[in-house]
C-alpha positions in Angstrom: 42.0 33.0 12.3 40.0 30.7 14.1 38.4 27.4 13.3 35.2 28.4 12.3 36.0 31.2 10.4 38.7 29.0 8.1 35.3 26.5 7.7 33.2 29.9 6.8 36.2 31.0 4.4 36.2 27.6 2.9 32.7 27.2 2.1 32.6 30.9 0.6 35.5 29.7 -1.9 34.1 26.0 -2.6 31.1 28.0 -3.1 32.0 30.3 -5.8 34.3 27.6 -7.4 32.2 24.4 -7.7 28.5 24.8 -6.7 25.8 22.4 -5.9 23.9 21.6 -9.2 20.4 22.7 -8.6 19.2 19.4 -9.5 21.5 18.2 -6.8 19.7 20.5 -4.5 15.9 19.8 -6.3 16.8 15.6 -5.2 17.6 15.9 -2.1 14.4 18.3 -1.1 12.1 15.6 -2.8 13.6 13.3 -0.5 13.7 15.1 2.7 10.1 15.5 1.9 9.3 11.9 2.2 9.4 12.4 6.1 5.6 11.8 6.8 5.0 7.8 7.5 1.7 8.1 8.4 0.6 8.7 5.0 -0.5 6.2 2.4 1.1 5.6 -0.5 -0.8 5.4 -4.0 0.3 3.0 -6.0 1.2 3.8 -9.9 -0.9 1.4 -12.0 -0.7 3.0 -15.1 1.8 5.2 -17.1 1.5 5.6 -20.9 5.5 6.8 -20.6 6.0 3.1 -20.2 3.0 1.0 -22.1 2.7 0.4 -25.8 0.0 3.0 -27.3 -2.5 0.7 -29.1 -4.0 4.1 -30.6 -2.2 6.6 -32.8 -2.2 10.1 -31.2 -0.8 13.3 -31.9 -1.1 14.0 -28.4 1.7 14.5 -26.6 0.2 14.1 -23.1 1.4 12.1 -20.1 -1.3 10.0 -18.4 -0.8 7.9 -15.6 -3.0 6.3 -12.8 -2.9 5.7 -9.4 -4.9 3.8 -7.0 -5.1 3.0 -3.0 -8.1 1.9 -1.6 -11.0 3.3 -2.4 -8.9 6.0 -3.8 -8.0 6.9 -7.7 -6.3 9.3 -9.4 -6.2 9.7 -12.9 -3.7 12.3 -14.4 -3.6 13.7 -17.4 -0.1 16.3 -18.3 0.5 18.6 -20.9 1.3 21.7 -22.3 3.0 22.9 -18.6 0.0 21.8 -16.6 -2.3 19.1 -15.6 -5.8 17.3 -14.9 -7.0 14.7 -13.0 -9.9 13.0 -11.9 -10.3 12.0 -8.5 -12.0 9.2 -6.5 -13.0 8.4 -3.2 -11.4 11.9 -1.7 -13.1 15.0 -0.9 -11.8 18.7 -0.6 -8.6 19.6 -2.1 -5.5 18.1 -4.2 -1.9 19.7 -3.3 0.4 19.2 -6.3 3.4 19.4 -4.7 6.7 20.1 -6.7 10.7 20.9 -5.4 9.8 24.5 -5.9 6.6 24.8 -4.4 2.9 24.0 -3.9 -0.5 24.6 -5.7 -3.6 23.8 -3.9 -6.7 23.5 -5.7 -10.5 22.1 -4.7 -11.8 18.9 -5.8 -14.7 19.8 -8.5 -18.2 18.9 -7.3 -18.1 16.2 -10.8 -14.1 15.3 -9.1 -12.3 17.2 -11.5 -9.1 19.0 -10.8 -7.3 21.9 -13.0 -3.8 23.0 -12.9 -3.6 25.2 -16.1 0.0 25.8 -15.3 2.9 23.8 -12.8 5.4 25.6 -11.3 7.8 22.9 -11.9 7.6 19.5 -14.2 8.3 17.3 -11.2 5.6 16.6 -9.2 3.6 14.3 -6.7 -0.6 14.7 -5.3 -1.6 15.0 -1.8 -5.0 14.6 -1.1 -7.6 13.7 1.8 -9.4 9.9 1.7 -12.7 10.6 2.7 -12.4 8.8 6.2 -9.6 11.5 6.7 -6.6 9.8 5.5 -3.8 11.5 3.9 -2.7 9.7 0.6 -0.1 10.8 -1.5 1.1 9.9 -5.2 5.3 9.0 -5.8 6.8 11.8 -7.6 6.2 11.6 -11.3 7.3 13.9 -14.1 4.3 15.9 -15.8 
């Protein structure tokens, strides 16, 4: 037996006996996927997670905002999906998650719809309207 095929044996055992978590796997593609510098970064200015609600609700939605430039994204997510109203970008949002993507256009009125995420974890990519790529940090829906 050769070198590489006591490494391959190895891995096949270490494998079956004490596998990566998924979440292991989930982290490190979210930050692989921080590769692209020459994006903007939007900056989280509000997240009712972590401000004191001054109105009762029985809601149990997560809304956060995030602004760069003349861009703004407010979120709203609940119930397995989200929406958001956009500012200052044109054509679509990509909601981006460690499973996948959804694409969907920017609403003449700058609405966006995601009935239903593929995956709780996710960040916005979307297009400034001088061209610009902007993206949100990862947030949990």
């Amino acid at each position: 037996m050769d070198d590489d095929e006591l490494v391959e044996r190895l891995r096949s055992i270490a494998n079956r006996v004490d596998r990566v978590p998924a979440w292991v796997r989930l982290a490190a593609q979210a930050a692989l996927s921080t590769r692209r510098m020459d994006e903007e970064l939007a900056e989280l200015v509000h997240d009712s997670w972590e401000s004191p609600q001054l109105v009762r609700s029985d809601e149990d939605a997560h809304v956060l905002a995030f602004e760069t430039g003349e861009v703004s994204v407010d979120v709203q997510a609940e119930a397995g999906g989200l929406r958001a109203l956009v500012g200052g970008a044109s054509g679509e949002v990509v909601v981006e998650t460690p499973v996948g993507e959804v694409r969907v256009g920017i609403g003449a009125d700058g609405w966006v719809v995601v009935p239903e995420l593929p995956h709780p974890t996710v960040r916005l990519r979307l297009t400034r309207e001088d061209g610009r790529a902007v993206v949100t940090p990862w947030f949990t829906a």
